[in-house]
CHARMM-style PDB file with segment names, atoms N, HN, CA, C and O in Angstrom:
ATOM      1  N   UNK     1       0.831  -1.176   0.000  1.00  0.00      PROA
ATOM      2  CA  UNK     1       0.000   0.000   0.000  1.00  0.00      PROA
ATOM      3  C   UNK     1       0.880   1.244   0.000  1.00  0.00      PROA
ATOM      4  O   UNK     1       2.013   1.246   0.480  1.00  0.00      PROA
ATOM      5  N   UNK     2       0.237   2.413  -0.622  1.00  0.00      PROA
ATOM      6  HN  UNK     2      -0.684   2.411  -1.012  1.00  0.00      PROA
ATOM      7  CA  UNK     2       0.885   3.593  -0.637  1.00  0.00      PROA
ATOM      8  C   UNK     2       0.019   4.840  -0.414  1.00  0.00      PROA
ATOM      9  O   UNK     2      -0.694   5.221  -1.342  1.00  0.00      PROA
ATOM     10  N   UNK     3       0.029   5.376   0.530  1.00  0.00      PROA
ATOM     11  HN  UNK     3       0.609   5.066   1.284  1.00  0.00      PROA
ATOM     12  CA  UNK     3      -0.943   6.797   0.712  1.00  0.00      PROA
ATOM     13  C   UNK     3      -0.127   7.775   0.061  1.00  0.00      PROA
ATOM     14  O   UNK     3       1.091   7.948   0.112  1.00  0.00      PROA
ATOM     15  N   UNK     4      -1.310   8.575  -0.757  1.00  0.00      PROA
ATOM     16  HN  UNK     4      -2.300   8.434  -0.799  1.00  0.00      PROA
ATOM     17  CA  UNK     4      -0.592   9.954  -1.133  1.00  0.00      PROA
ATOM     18  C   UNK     4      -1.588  10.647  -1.033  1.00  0.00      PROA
ATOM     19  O   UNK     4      -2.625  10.381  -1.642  1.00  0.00      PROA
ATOM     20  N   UNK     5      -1.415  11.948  -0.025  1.00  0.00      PROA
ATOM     21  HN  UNK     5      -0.573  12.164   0.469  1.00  0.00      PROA
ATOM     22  CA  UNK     5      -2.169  12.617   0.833  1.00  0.00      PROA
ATOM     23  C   UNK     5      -2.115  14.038  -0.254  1.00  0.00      PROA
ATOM     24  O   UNK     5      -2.362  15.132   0.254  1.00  0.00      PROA
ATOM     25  N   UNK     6      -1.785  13.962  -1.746  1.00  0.00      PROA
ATOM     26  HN  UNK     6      -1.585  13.073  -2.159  1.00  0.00      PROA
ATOM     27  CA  UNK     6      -2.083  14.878  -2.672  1.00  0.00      PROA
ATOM     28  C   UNK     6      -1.864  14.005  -3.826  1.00  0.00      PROA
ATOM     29  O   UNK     6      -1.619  12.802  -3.734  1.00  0.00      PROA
ATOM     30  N   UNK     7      -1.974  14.737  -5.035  1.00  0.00      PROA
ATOM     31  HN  UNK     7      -2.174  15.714  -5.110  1.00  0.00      PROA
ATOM     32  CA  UNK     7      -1.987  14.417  -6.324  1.00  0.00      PROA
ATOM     33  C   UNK     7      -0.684  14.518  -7.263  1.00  0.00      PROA
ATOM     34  O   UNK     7      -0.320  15.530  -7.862  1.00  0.00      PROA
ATOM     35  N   UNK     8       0.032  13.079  -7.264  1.00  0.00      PROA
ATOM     36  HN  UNK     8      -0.264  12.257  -6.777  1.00  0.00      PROA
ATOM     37  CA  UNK     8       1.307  13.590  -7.744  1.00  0.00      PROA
ATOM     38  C   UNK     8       1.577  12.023  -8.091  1.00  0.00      PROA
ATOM     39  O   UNK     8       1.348  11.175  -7.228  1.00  0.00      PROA
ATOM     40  N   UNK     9       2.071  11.658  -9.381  1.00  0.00      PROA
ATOM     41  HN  UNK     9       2.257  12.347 -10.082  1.00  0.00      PROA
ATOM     42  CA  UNK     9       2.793  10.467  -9.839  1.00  0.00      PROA
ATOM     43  C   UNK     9       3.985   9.881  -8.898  1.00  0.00      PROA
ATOM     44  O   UNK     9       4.961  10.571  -8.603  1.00  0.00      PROA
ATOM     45  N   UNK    10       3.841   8.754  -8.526  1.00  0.00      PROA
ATOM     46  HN  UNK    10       3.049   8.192  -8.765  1.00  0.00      PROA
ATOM     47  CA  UNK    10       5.056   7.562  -8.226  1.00  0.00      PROA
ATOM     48  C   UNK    10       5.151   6.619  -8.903  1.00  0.00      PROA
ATOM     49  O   UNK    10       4.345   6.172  -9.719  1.00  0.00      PROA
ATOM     50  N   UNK    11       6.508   6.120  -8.499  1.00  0.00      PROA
ATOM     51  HN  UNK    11       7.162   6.483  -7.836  1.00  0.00      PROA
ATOM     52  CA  UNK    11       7.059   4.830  -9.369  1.00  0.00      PROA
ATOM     53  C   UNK    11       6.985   3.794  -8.221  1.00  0.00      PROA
ATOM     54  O   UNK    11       7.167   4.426  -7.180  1.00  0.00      PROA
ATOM     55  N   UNK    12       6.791   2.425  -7.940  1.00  0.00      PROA
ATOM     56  HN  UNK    12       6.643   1.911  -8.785  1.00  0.00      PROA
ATOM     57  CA  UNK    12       6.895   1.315  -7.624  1.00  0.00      PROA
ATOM     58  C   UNK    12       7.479   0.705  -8.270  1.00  0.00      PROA
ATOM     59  O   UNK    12       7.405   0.407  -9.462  1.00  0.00      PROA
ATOM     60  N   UNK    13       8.406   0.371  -7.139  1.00  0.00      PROA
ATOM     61  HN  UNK    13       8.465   0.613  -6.170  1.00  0.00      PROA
ATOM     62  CA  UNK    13       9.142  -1.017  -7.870  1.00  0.00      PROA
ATOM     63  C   UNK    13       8.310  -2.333  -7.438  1.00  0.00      PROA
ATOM     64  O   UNK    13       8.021  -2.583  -6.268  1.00  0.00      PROA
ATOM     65  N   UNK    14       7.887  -3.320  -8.794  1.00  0.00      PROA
ATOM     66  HN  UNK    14       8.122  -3.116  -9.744  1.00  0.00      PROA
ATOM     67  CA  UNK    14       7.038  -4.304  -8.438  1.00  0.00      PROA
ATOM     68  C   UNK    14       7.494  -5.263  -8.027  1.00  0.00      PROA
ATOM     69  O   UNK    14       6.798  -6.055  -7.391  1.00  0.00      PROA
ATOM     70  N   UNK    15       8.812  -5.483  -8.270  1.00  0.00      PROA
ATOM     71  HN  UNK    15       9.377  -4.840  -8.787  1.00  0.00      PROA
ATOM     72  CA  UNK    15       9.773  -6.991  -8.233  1.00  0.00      PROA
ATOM     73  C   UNK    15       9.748  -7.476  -7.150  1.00  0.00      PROA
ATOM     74  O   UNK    15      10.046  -8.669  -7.091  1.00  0.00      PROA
ATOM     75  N   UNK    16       9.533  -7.047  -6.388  1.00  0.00      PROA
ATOM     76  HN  UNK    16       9.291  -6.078  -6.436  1.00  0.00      PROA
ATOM     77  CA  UNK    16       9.311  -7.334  -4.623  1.00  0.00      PROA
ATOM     78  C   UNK    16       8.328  -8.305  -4.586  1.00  0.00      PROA
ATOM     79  O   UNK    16       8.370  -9.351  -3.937  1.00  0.00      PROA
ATOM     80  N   UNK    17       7.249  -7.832  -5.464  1.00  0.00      PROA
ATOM     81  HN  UNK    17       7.215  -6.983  -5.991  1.00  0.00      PROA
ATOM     82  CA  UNK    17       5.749  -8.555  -5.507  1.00  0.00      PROA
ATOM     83  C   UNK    17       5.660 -10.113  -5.868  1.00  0.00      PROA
ATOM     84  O   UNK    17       6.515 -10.704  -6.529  1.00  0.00      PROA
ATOM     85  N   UNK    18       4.858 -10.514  -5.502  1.00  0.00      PROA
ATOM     86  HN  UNK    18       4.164 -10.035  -4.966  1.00  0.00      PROA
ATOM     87  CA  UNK    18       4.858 -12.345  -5.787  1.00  0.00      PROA
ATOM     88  C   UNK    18       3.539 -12.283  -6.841  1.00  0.00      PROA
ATOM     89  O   UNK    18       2.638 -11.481  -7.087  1.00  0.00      PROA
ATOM     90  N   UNK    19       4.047 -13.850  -7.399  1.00  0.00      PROA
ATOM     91  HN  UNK    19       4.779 -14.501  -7.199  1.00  0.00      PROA
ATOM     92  CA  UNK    19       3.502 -13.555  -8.815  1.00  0.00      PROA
ATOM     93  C   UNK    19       3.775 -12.710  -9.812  1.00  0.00      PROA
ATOM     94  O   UNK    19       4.351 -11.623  -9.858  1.00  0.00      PROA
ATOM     95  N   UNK    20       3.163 -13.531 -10.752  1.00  0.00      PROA
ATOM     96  HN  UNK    20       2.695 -14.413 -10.714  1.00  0.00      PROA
ATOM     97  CA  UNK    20       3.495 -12.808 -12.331  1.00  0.00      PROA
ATOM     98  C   UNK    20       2.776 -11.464 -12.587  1.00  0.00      PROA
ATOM     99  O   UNK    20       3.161 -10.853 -13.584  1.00  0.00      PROA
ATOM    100  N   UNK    21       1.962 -11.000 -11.974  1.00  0.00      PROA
ATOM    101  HN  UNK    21       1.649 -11.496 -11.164  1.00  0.00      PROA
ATOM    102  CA  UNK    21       1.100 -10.188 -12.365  1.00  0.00      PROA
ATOM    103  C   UNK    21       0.568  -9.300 -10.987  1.00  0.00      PROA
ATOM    104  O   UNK    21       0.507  -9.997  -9.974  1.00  0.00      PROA
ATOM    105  N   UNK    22       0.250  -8.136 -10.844  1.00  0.00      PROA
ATOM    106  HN  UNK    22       0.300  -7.570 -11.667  1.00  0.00      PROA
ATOM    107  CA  UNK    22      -0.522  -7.053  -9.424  1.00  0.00      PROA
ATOM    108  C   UNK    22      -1.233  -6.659 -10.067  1.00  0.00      PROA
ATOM    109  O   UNK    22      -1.062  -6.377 -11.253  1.00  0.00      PROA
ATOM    110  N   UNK    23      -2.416  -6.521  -9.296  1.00  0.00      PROA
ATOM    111  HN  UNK    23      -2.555  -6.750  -8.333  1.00  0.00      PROA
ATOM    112  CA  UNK    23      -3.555  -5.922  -9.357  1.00  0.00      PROA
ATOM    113  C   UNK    23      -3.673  -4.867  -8.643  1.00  0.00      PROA
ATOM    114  O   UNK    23      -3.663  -5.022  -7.422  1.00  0.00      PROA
ATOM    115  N   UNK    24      -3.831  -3.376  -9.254  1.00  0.00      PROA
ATOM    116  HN  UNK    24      -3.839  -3.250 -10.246  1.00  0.00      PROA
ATOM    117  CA  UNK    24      -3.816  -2.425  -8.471  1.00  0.00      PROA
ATOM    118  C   UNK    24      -5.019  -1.693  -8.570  1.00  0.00      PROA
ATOM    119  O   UNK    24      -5.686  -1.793  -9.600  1.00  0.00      PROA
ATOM    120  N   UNK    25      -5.364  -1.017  -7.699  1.00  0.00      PROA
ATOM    121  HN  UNK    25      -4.822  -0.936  -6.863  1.00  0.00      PROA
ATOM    122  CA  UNK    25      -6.567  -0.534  -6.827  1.00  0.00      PROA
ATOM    123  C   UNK    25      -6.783   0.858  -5.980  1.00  0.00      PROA
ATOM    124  O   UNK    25      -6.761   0.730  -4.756  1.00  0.00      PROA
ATOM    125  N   UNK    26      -6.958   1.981  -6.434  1.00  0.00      PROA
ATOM    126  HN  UNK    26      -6.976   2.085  -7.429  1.00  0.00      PROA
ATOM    127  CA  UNK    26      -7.165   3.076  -6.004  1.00  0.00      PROA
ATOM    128  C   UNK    26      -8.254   3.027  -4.862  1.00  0.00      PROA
ATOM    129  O   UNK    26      -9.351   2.628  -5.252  1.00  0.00      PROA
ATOM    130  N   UNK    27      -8.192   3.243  -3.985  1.00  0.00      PROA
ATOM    131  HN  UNK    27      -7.301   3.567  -3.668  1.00  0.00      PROA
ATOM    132  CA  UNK    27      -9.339   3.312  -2.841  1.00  0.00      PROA
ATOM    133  C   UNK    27      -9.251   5.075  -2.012  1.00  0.00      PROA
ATOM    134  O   UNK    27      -8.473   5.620  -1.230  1.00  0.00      PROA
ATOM    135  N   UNK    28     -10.145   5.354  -2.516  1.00  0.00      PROA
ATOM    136  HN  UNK    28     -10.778   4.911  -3.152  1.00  0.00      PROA
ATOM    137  CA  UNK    28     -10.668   7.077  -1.779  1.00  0.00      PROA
ATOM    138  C   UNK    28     -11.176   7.012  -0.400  1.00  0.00      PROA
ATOM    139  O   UNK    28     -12.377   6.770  -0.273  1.00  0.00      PROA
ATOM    140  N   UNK    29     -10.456   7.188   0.661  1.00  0.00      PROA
ATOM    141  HN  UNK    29      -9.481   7.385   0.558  1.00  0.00      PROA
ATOM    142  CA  UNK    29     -11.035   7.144   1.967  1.00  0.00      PROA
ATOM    143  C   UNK    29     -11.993   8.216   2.071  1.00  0.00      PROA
ATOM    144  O   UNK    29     -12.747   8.129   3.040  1.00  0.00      PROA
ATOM    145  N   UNK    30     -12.139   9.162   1.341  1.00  0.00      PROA
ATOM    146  HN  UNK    30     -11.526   9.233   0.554  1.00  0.00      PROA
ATOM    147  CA  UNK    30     -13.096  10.497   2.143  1.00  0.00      PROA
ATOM    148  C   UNK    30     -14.403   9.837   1.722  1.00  0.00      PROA
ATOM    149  O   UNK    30     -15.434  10.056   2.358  1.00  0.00      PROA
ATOM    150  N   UNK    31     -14.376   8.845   0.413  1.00  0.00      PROA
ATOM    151  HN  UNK    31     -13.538   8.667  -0.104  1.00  0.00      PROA
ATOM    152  CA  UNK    31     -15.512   8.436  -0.225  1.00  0.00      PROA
ATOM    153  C   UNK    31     -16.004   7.370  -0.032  1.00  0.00      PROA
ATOM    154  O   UNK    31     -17.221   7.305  -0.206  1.00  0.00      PROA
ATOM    155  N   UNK    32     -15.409   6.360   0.318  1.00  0.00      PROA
ATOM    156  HN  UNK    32     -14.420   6.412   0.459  1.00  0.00      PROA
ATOM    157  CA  UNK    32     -14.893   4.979   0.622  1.00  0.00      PROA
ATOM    158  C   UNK    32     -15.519   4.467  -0.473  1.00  0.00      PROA
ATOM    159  O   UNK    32     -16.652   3.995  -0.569  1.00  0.00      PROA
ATOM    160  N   UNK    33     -14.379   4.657  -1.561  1.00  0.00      PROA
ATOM    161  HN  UNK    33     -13.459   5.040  -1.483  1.00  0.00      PROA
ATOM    162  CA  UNK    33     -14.424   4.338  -3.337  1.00  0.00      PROA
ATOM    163  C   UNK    33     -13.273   3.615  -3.959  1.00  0.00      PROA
ATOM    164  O   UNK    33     -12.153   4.107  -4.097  1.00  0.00      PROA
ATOM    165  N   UNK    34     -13.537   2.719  -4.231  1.00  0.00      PROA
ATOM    166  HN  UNK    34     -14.447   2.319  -4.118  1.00  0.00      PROA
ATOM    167  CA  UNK    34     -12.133   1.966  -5.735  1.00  0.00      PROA
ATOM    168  C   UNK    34     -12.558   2.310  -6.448  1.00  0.00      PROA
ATOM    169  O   UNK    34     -13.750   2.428  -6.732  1.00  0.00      PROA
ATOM    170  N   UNK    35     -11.003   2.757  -7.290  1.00  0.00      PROA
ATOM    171  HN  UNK    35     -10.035   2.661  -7.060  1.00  0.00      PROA
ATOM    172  CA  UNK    35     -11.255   2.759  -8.522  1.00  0.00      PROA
ATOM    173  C   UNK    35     -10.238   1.604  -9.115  1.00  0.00      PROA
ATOM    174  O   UNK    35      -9.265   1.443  -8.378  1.00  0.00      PROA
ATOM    175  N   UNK    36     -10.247   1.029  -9.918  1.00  0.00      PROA
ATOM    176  HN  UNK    36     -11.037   1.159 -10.517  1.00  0.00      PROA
ATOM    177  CA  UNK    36      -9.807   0.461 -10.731  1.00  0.00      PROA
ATOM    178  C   UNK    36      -8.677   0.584 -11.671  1.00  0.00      PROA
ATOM    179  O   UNK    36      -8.854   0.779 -12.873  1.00  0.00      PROA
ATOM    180  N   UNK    37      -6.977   0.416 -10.867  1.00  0.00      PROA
ATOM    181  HN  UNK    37      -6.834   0.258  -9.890  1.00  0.00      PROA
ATOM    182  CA  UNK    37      -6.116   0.818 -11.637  1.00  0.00      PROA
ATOM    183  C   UNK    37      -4.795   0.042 -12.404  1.00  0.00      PROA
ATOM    184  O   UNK    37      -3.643   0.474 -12.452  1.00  0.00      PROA
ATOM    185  N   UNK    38      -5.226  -1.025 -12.893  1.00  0.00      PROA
ATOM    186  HN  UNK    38      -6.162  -1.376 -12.854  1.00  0.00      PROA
ATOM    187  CA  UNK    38      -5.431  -2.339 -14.221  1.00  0.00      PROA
ATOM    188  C   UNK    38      -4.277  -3.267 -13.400  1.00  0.00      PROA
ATOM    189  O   UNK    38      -3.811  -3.170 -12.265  1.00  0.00      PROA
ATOM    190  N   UNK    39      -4.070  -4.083 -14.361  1.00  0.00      PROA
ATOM    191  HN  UNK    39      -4.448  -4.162 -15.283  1.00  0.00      PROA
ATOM    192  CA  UNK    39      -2.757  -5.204 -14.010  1.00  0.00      PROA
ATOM    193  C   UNK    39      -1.237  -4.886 -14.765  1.00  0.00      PROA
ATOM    194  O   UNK    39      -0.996  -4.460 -15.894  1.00  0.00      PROA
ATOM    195  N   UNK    40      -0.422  -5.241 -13.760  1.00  0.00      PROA
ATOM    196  HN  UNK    40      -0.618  -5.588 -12.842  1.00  0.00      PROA
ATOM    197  CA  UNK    40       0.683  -4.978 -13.937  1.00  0.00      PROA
ATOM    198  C   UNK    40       1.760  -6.219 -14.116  1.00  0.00      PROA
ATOM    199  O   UNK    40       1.319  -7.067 -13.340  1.00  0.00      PROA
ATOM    200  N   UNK    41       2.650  -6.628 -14.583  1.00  0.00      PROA
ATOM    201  HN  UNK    41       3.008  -5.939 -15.213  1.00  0.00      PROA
ATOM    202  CA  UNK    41       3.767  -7.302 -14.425  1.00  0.00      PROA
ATOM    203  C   UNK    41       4.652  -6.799 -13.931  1.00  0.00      PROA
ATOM    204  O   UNK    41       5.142  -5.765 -14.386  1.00  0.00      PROA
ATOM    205  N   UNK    42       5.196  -7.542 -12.614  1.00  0.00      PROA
ATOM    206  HN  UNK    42       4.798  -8.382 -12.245  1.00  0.00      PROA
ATOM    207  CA  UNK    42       5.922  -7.370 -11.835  1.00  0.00      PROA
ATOM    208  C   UNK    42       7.711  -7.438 -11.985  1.00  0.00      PROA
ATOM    209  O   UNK    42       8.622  -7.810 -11.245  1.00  0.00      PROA
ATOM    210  N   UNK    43       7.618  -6.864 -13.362  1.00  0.00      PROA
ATOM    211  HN  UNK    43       6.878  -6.562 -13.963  1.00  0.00      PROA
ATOM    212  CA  UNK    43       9.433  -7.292 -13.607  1.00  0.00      PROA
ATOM    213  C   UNK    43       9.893  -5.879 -13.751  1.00  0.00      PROA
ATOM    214  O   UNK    43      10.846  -5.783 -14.524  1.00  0.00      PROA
ATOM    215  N   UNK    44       9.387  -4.479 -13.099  1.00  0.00      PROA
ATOM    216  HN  UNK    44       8.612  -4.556 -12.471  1.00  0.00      PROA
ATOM    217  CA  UNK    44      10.101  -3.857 -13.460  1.00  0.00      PROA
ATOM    218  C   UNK    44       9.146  -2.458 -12.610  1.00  0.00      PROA
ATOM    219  O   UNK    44       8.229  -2.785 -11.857  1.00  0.00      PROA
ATOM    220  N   UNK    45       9.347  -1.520 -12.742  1.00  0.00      PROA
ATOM    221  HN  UNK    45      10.092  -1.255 -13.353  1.00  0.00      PROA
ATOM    222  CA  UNK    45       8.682  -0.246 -12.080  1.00  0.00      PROA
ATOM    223  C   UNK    45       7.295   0.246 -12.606  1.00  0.00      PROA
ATOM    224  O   UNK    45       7.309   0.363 -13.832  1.00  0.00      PROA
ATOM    225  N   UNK    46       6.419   0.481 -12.179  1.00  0.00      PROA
ATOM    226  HN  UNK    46       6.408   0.387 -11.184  1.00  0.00      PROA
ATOM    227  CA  UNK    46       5.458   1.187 -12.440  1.00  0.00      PROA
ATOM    228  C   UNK    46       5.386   2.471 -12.305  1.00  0.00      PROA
ATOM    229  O   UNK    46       6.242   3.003 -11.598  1.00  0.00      PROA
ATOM    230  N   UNK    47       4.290   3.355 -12.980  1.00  0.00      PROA
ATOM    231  HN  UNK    47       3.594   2.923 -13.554  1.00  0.00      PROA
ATOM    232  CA  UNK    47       4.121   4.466 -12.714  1.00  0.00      PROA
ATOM    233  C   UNK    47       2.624   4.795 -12.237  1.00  0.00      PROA
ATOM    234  O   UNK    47       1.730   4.777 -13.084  1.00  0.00      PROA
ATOM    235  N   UNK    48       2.319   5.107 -10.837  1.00  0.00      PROA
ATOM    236  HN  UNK    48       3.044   5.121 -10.149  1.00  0.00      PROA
ATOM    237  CA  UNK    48       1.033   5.215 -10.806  1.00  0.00      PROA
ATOM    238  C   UNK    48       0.528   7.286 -10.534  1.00  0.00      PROA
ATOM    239  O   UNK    48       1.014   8.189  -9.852  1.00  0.00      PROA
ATOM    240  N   UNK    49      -0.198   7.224 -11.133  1.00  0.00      PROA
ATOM    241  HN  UNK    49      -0.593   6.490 -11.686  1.00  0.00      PROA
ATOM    242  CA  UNK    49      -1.200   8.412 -10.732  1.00  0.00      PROA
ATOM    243  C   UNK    49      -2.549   8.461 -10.382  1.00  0.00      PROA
ATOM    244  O   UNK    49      -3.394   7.972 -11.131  1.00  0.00      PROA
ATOM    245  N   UNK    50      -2.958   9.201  -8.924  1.00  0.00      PROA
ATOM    246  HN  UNK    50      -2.270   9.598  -8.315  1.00  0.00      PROA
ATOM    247  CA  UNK    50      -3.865   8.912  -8.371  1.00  0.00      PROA
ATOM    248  C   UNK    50      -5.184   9.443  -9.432  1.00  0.00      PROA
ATOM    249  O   UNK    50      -4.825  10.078 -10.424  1.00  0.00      PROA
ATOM    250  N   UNK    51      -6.465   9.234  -9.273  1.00  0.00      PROA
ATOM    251  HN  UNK    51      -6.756   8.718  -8.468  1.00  0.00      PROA
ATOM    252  CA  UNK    51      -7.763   9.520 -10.211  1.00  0.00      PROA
ATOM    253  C   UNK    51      -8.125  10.687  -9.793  1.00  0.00      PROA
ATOM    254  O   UNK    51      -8.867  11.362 -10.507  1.00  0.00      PROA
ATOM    255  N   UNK    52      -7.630  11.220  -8.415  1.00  0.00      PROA
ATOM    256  HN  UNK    52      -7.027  10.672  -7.836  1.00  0.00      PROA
ATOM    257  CA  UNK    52      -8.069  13.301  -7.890  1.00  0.00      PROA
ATOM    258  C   UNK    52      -7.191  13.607  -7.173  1.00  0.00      PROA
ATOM    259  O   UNK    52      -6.174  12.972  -6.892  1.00  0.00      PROA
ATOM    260  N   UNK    53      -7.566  14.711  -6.791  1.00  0.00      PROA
ATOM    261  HN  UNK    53      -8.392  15.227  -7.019  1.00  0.00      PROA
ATOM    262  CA  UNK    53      -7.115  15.530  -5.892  1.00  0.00      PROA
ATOM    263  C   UNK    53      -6.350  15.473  -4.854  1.00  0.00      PROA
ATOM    264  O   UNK    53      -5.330  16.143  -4.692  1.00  0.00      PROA
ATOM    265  N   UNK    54      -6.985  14.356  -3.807  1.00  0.00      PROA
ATOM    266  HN  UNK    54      -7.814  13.812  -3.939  1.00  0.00      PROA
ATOM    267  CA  UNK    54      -6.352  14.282  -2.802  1.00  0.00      PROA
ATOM    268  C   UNK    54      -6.528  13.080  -1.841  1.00  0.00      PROA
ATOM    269  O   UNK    54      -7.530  12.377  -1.972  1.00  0.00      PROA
ATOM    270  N   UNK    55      -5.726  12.839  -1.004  1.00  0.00      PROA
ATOM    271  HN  UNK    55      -4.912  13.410  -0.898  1.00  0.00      PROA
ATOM    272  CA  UNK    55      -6.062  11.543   0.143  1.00  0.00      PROA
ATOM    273  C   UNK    55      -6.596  10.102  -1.010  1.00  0.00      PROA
ATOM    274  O   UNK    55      -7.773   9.819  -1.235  1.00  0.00      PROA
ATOM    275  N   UNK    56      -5.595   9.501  -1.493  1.00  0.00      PROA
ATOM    276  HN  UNK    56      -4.639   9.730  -1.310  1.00  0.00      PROA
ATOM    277  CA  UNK    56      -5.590   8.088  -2.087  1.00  0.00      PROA
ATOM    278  C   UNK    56      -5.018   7.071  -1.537  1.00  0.00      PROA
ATOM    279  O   UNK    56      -3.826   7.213  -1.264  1.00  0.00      PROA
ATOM    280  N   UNK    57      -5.422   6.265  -1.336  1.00  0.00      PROA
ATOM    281  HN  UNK    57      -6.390   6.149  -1.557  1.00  0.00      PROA
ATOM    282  CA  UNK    57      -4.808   4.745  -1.381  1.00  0.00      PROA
ATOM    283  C   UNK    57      -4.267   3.905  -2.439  1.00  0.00      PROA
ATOM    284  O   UNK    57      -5.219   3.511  -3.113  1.00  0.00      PROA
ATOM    285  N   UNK    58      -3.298   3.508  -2.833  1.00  0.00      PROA
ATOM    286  HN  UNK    58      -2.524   3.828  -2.286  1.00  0.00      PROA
ATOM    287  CA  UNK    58      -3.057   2.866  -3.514  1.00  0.00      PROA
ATOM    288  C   UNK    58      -2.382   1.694  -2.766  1.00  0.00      PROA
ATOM    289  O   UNK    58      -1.487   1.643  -1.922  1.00  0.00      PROA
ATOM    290  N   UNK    59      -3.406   0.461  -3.605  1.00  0.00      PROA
ATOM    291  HN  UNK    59      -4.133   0.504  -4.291  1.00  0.00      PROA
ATOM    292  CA  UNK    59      -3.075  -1.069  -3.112  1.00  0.00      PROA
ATOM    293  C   UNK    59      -3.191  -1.819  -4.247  1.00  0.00      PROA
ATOM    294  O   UNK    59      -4.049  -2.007  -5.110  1.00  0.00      PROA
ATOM    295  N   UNK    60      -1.678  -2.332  -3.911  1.00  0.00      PROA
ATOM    296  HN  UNK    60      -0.981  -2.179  -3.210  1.00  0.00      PROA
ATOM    297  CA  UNK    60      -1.172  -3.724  -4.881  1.00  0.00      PROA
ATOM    298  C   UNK    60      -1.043  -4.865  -3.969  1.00  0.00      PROA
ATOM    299  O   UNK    60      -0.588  -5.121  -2.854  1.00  0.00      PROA
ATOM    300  N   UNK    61      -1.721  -5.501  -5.062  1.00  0.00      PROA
ATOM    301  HN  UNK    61      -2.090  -5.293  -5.968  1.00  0.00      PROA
ATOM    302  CA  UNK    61      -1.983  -7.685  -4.246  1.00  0.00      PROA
ATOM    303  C   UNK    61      -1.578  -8.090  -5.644  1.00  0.00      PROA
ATOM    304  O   UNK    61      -1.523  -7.376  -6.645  1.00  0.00      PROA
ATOM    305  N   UNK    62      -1.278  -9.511  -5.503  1.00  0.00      PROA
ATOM    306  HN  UNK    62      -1.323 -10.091  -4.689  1.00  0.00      PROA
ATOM    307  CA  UNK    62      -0.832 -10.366  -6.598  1.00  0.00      PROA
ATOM    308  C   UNK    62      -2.251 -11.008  -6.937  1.00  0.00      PROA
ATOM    309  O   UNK    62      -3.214 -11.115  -6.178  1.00  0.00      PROA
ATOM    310  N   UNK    63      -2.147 -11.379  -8.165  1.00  0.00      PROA
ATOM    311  HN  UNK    63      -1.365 -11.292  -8.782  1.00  0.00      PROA
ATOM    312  CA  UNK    63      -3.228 -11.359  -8.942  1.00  0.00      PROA
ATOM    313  C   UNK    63      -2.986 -12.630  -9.313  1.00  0.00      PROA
ATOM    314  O   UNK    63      -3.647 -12.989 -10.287  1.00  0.00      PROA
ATOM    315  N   UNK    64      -2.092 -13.601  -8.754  1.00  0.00      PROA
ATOM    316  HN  UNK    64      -1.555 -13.309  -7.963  1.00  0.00      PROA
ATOM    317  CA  UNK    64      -1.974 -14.703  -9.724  1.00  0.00      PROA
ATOM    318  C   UNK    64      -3.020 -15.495  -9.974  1.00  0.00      PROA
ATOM    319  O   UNK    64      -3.990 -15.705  -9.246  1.00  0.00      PROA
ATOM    320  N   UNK    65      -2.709 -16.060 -11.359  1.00  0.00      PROA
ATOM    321  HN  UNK    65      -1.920 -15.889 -11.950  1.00  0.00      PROA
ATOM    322  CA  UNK    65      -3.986 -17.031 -11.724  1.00  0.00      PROA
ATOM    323  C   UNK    65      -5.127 -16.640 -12.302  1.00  0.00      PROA
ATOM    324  O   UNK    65      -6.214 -17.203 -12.431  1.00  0.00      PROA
ATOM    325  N   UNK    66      -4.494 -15.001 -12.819  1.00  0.00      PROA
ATOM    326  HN  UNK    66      -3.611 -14.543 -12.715  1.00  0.00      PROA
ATOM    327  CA  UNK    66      -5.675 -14.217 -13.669  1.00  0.00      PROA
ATOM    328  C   UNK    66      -4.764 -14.200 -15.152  1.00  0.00      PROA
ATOM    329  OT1 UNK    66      -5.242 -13.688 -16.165  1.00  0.00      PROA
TER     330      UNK     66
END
């Protein structure tokens, strides 16, 4: 998981992650909302940007077997 308490691009490194594949997941606490932010392969960095303004969650789980 990664909180970003404003609106601004990060990189993750995924390689850490188990499995071939993360599933990542925007969740809005003020709203208590996912959004939907696709699958990834885990061999290399991502770039995520949150969907607004402010106060995001971002959560990566392994997706294997999708």
């Amino acid at each position: 998981m990664a909180y970003l308490p404003t609106a601004r691009q990060v990189c993750i490194d995924l390689t850490q992650m188990s499995g071939p594949v993360v599933k990542a997941t925007w969740f809005d606490p003020i709203r208590g909302t996912r959004t939907p932010a696709g699958y990834w392969p885990v061999d290399a960095e991502a770039p995520f940007s949150p969907p607004g303004a402010q106060d995001w969650l971002l959560i990566l789980e392994s997706a294997a077997g999708i």
